[in-house]
PyMOL Python script that loads the backbone (N, CA, C, O; Angstrom):
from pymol import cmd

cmd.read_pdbstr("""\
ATOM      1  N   UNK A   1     184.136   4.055 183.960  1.00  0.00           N
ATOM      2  CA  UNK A   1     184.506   5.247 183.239  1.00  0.00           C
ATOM      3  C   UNK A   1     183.359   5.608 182.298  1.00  0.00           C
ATOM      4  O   UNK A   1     182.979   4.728 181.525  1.00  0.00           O
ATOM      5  N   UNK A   2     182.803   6.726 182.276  1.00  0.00           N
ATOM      6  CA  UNK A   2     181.792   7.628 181.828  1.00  0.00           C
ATOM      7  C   UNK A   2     182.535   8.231 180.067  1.00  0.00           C
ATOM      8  O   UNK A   2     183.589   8.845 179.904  1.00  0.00           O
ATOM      9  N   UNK A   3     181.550   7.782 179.007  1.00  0.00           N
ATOM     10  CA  UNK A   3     181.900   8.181 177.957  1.00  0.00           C
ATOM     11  C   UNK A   3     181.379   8.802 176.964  1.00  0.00           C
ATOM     12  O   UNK A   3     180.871   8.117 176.076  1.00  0.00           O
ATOM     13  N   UNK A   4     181.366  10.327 176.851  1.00  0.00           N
ATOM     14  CA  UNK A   4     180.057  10.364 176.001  1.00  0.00           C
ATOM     15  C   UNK A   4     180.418  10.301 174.702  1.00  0.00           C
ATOM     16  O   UNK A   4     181.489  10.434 174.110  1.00  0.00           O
ATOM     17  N   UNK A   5     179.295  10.068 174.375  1.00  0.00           N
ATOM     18  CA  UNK A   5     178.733   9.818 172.804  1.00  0.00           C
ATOM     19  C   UNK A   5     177.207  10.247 172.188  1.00  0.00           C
ATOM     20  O   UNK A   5     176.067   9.802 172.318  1.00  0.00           O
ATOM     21  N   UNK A   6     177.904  11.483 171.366  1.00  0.00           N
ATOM     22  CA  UNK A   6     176.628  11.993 170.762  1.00  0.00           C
ATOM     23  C   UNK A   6     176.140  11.156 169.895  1.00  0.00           C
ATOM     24  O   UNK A   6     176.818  10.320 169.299  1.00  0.00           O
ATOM     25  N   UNK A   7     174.559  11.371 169.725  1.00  0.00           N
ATOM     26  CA  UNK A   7     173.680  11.005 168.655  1.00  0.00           C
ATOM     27  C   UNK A   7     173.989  11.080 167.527  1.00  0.00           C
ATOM     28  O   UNK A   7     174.128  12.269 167.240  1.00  0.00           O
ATOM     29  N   UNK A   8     174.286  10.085 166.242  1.00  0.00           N
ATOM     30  CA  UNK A   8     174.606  10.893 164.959  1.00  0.00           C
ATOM     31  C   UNK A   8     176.119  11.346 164.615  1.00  0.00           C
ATOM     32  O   UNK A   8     176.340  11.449 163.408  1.00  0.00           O
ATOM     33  N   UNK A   9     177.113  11.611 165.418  1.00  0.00           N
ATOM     34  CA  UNK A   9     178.081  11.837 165.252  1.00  0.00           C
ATOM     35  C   UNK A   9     179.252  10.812 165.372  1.00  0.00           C
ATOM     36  O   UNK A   9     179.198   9.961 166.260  1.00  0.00           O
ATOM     37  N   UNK A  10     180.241  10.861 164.565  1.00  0.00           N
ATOM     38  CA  UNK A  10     181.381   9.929 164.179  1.00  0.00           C
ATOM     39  C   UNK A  10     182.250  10.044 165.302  1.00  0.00           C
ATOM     40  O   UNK A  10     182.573  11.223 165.445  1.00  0.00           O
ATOM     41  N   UNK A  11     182.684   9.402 166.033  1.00  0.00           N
ATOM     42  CA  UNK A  11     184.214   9.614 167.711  1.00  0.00           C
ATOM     43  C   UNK A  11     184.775   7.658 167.686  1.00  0.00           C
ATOM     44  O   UNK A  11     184.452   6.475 167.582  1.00  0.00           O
ATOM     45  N   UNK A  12     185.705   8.559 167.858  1.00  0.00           N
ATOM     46  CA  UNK A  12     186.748   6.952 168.042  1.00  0.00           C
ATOM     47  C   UNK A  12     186.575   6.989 169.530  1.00  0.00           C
ATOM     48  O   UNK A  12     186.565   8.000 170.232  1.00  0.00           O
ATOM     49  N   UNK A  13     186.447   5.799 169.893  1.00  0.00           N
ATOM     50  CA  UNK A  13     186.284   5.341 171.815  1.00  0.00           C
ATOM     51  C   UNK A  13     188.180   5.062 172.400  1.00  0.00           C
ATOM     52  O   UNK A  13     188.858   4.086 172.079  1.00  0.00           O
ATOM     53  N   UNK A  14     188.475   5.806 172.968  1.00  0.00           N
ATOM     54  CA  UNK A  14     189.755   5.072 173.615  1.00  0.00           C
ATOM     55  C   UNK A  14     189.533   4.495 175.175  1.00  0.00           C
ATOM     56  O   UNK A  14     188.895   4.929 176.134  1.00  0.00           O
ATOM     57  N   UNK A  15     190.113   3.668 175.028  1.00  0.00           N
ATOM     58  CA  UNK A  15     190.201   2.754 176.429  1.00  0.00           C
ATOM     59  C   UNK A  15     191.676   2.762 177.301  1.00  0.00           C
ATOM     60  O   UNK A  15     192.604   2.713 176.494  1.00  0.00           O
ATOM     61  N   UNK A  16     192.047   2.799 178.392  1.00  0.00           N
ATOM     62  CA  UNK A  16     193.027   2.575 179.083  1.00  0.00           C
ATOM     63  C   UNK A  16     193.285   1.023 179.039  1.00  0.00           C
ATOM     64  O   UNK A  16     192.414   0.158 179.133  1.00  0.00           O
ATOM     65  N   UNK A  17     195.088   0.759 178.824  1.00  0.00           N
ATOM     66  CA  UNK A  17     195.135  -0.309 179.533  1.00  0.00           C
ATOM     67  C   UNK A  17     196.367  -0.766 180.064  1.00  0.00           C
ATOM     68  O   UNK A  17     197.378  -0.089 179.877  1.00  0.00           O
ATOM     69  N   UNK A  18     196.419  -1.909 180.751  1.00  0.00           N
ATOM     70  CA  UNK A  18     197.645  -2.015 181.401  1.00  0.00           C
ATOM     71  C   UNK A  18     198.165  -3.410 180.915  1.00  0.00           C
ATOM     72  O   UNK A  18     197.505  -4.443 180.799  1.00  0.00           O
ATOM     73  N   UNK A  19     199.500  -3.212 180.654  1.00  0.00           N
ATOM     74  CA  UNK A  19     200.021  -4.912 180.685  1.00  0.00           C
ATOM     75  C   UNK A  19     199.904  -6.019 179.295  1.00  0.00           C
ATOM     76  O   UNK A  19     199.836  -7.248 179.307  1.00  0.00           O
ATOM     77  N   UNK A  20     199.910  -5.127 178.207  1.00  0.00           N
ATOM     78  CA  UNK A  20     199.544  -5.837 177.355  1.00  0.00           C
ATOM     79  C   UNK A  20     200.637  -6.163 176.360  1.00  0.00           C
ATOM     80  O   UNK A  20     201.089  -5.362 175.541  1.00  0.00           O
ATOM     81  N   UNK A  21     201.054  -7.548 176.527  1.00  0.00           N
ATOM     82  CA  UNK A  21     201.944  -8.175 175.862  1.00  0.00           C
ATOM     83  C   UNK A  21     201.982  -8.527 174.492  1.00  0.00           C
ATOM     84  O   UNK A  21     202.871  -9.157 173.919  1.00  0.00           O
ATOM     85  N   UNK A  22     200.892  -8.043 173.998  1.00  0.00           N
ATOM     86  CA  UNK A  22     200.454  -9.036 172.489  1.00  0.00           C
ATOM     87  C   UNK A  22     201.112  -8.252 171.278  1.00  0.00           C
ATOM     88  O   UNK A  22     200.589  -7.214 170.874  1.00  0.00           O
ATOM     89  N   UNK A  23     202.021  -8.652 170.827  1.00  0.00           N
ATOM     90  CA  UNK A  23     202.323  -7.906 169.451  1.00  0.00           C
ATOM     91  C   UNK A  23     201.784  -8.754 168.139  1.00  0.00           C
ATOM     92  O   UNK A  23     201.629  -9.975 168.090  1.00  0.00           O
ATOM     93  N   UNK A  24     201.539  -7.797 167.093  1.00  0.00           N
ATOM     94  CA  UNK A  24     201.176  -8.475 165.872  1.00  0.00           C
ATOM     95  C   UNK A  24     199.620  -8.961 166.421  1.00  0.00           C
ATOM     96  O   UNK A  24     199.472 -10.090 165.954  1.00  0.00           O
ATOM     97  N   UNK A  25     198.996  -8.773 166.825  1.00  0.00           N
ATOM     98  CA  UNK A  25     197.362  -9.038 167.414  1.00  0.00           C
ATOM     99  C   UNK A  25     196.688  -7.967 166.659  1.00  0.00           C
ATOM    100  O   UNK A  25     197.204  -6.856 166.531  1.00  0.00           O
ATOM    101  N   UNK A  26     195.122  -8.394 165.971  1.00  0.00           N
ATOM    102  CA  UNK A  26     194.320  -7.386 165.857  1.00  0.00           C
ATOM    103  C   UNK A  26     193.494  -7.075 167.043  1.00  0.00           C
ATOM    104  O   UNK A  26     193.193  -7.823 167.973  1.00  0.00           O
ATOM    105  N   UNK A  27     193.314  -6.362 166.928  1.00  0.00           N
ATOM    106  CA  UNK A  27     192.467  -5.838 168.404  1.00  0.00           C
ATOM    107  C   UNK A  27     190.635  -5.419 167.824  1.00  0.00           C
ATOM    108  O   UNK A  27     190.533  -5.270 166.607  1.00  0.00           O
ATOM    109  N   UNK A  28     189.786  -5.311 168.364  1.00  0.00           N
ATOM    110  CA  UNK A  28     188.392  -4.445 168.012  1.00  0.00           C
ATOM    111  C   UNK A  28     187.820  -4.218 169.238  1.00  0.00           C
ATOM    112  O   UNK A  28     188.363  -4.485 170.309  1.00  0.00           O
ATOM    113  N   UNK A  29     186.839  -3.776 169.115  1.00  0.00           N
ATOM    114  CA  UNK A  29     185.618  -3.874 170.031  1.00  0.00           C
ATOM    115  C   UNK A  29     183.782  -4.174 169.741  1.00  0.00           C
ATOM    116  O   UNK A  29     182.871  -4.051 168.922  1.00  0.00           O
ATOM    117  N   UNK A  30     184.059  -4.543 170.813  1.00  0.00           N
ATOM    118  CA  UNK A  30     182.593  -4.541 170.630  1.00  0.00           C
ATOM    119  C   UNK A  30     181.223  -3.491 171.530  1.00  0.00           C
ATOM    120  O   UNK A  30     180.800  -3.334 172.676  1.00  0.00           O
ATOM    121  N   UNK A  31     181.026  -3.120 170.513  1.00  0.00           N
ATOM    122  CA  UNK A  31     179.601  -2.072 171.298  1.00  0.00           C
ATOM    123  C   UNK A  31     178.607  -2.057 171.653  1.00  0.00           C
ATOM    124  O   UNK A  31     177.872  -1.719 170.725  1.00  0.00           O
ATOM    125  N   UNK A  32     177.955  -2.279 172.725  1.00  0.00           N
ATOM    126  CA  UNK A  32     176.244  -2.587 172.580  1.00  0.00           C
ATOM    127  C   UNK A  32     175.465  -1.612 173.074  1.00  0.00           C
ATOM    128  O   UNK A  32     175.503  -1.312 174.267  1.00  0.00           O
ATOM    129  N   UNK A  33     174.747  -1.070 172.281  1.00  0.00           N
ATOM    130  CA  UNK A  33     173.665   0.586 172.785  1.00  0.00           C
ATOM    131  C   UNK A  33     172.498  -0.188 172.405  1.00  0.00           C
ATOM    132  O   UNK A  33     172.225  -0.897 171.437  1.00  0.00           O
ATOM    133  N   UNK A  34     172.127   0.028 173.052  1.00  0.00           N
ATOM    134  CA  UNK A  34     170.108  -0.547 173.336  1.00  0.00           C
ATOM    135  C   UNK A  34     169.845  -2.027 172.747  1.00  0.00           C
ATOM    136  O   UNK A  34     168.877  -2.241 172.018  1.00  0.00           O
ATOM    137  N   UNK A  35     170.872  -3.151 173.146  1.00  0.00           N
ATOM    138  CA  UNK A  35     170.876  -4.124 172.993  1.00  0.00           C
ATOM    139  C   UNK A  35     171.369  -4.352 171.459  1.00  0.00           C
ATOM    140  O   UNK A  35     170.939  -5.444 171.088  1.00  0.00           O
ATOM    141  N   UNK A  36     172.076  -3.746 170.497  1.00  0.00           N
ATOM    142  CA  UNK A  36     172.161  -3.782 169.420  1.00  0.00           C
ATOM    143  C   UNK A  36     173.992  -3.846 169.601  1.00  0.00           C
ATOM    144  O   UNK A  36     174.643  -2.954 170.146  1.00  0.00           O
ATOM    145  N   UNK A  37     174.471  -4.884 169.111  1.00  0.00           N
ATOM    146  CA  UNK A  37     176.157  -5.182 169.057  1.00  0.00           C
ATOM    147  C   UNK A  37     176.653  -5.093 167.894  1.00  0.00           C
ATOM    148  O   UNK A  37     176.250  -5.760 166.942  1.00  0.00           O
ATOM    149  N   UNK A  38     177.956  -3.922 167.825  1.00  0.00           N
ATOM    150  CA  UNK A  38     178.494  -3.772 166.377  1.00  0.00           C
ATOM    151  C   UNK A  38     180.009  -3.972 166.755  1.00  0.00           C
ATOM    152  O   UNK A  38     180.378  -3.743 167.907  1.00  0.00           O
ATOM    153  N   UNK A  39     180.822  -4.368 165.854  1.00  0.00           N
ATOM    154  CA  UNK A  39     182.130  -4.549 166.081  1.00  0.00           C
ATOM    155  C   UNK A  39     182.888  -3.359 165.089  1.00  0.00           C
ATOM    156  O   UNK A  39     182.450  -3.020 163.990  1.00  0.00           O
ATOM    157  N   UNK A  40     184.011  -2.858 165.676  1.00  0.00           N
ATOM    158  CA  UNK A  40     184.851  -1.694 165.005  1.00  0.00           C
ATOM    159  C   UNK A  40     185.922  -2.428 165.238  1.00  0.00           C
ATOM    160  O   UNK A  40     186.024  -3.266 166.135  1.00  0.00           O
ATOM    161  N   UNK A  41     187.066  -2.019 164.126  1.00  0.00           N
ATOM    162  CA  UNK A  41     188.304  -2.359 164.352  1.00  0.00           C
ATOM    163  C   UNK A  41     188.924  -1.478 165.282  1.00  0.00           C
ATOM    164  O   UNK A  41     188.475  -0.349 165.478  1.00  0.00           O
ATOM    165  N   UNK A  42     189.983  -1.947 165.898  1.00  0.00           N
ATOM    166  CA  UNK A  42     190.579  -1.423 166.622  1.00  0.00           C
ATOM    167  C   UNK A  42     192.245  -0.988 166.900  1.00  0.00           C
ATOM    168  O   UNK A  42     192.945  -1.949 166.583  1.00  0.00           O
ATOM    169  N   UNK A  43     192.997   0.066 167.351  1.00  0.00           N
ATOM    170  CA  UNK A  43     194.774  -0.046 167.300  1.00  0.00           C
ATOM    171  C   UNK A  43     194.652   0.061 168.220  1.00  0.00           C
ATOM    172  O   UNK A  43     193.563   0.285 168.749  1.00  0.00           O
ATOM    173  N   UNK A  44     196.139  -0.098 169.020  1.00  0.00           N
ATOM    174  CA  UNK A  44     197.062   0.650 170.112  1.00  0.00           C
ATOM    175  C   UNK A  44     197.278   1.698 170.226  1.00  0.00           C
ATOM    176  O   UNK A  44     197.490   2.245 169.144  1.00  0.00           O
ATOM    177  N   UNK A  45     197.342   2.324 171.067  1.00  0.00           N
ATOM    178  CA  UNK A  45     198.222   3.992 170.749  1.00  0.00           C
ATOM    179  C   UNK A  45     198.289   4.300 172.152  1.00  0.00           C
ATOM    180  O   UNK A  45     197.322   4.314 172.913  1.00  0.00           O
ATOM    181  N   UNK A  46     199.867   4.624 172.549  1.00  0.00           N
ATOM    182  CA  UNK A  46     200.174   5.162 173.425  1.00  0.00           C
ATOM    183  C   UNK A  46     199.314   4.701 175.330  1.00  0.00           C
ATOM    184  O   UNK A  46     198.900   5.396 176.258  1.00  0.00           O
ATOM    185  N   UNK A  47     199.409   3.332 175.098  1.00  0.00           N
ATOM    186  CA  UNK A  47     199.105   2.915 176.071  1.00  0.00           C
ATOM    187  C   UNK A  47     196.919   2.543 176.015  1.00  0.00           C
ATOM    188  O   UNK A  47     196.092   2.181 176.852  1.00  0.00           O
ATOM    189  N   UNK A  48     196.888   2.808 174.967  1.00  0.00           N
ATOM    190  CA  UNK A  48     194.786   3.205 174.688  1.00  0.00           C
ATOM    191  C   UNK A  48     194.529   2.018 174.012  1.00  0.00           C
ATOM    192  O   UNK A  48     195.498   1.527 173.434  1.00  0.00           O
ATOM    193  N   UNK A  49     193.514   1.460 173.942  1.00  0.00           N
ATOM    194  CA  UNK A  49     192.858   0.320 172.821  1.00  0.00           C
ATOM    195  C   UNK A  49     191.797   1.577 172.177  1.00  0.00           C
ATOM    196  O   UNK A  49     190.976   2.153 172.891  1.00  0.00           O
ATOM    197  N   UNK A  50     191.935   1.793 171.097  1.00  0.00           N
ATOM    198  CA  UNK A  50     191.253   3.155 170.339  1.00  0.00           C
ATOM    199  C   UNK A  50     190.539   2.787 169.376  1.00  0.00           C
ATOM    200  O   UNK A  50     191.134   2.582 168.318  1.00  0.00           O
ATOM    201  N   UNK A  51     189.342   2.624 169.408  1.00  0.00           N
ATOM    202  CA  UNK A  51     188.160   1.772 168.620  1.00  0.00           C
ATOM    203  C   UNK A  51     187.905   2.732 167.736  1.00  0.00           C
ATOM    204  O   UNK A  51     187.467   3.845 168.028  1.00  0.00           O
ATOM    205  N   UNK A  52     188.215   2.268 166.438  1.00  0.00           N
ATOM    206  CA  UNK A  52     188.069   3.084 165.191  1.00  0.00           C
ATOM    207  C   UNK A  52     186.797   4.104 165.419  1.00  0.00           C
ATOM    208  O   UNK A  52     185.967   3.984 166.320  1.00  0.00           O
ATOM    209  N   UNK A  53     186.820   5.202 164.347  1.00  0.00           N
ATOM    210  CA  UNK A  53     185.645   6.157 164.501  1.00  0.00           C
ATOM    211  C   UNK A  53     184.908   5.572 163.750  1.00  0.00           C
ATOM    212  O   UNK A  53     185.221   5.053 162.679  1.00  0.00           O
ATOM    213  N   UNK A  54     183.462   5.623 164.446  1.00  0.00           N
ATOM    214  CA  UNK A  54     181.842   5.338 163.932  1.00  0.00           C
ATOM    215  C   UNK A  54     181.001   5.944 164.634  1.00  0.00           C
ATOM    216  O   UNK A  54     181.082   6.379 165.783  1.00  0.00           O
ATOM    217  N   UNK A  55     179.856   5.958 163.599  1.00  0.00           N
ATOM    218  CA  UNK A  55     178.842   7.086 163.740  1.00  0.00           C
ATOM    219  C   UNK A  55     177.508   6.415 165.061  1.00  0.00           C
ATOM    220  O   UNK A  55     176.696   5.555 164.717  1.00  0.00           O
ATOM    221  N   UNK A  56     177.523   6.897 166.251  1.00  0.00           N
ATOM    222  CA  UNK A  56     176.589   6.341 166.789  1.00  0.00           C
ATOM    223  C   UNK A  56     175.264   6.378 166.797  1.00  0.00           C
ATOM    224  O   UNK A  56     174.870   7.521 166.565  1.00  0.00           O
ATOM    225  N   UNK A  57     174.003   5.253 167.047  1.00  0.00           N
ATOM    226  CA  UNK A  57     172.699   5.705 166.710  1.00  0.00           C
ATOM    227  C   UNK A  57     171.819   5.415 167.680  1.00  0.00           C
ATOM    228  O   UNK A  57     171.607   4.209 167.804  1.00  0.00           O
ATOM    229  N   UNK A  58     171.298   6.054 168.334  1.00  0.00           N
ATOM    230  CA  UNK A  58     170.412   5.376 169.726  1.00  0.00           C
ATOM    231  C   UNK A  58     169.102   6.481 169.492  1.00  0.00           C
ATOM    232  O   UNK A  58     169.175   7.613 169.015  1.00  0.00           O
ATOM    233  N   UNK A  59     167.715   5.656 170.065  1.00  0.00           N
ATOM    234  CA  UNK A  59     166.369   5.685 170.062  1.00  0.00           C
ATOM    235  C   UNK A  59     165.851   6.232 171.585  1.00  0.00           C
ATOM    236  O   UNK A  59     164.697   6.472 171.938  1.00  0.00           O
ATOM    237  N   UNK A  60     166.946   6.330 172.261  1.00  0.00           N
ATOM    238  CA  UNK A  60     166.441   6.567 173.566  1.00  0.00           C
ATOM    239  C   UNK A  60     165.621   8.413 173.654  1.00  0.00           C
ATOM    240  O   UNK A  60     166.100   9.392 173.083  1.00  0.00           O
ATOM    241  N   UNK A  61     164.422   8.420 174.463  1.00  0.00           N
ATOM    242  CA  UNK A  61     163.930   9.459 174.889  1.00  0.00           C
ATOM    243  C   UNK A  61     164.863  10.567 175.374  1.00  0.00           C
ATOM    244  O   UNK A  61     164.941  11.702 174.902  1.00  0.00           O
ATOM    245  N   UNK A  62     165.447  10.139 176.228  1.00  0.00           N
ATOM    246  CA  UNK A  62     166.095  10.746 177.089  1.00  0.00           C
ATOM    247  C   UNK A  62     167.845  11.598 176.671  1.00  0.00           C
ATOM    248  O   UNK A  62     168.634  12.178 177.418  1.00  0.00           O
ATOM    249  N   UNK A  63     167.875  11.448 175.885  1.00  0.00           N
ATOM    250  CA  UNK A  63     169.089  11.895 174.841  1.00  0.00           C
ATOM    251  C   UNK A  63     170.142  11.172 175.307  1.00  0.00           C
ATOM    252  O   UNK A  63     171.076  11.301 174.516  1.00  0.00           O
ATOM    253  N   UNK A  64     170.498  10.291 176.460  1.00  0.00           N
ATOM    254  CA  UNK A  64     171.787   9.619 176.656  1.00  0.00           C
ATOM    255  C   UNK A  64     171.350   8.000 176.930  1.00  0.00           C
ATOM    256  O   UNK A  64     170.405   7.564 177.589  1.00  0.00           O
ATOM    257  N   UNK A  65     171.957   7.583 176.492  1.00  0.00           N
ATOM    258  CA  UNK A  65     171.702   5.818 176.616  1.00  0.00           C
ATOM    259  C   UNK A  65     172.973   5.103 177.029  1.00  0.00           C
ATOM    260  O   UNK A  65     174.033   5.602 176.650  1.00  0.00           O
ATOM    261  N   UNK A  66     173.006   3.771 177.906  1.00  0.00           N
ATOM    262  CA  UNK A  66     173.910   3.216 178.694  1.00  0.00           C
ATOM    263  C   UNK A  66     174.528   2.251 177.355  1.00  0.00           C
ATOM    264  O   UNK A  66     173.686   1.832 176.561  1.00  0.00           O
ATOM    265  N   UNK A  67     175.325   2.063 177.225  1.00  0.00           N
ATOM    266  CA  UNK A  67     176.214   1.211 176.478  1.00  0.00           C
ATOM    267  C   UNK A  67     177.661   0.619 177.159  1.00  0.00           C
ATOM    268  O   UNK A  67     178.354   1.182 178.007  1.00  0.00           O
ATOM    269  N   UNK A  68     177.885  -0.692 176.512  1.00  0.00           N
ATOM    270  CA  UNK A  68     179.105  -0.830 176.844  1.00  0.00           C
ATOM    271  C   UNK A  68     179.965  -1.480 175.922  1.00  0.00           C
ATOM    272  O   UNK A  68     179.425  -2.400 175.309  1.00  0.00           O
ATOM    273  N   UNK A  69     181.340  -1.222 175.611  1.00  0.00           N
ATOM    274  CA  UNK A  69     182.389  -1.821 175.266  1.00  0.00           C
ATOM    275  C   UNK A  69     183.322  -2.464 175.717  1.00  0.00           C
ATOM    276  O   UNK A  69     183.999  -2.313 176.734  1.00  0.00           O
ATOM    277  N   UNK A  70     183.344  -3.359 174.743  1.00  0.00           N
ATOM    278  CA  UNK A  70     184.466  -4.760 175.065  1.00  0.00           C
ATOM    279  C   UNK A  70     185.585  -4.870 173.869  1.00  0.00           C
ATOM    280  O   UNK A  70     185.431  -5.069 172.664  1.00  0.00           O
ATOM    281  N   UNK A  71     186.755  -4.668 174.644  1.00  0.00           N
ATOM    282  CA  UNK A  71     188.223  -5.032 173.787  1.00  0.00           C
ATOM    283  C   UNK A  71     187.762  -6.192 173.531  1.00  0.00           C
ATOM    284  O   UNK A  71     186.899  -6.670 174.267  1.00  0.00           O
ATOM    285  N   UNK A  72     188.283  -6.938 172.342  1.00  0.00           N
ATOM    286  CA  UNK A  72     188.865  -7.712 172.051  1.00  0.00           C
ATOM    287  C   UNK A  72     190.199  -8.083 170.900  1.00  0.00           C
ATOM    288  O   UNK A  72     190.833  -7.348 170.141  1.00  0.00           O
ATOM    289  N   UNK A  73     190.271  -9.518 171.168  1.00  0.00           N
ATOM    290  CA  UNK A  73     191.804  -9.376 169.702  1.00  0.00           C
ATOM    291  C   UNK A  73     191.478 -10.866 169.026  1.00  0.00           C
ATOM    292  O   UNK A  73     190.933 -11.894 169.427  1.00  0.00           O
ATOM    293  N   UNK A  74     192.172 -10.382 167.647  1.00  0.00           N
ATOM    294  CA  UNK A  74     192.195 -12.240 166.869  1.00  0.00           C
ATOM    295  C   UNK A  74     190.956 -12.165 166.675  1.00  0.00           C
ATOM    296  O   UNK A  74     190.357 -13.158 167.089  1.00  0.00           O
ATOM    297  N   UNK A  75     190.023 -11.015 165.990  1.00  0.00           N
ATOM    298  CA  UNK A  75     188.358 -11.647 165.854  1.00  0.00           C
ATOM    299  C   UNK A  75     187.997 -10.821 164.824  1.00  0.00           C
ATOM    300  O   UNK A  75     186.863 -10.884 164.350  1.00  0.00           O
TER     301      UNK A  75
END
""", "prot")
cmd.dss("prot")
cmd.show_as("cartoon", "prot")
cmd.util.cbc("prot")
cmd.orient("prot")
């Protein structure tokens, strides 16, 4: 799944998911854009893992850079 994210600007990331039993769990994620890993807190909502809003920052030439995020919980 394809996500954009402007340069400079603040967006909460939502994620799909299925099957998730955990109540009372904190949830976050983790982000990595040009090898650089930041952790955001994270909620539930309506079926989404919804990674708090933060401002993204990438160096790339090309105005879009590959990143990826990882749920996690308890961290």
């Amino acid at each position: 799944m394809d996500i954009i994210l402007p340069n400079g600007v603040a967006r909460e990331i939502s994620l799909p998911v299925q099957n998730l039993a955990f109540e009372n769990v904190m949830f976050g994620c983790l982000i990595n854009i040009e090898n650089v890993q930041s952790y955001v807190s994270a909620r539930i909502s309506n079926g989404h893992i919804v990674c708090a809003s933060t401002k993204f920052s990438y160096d790339n030439d090309n105005a879009t850079s590959i990143a990826t995020v990882t749920a996690v919980w308890n961290k």
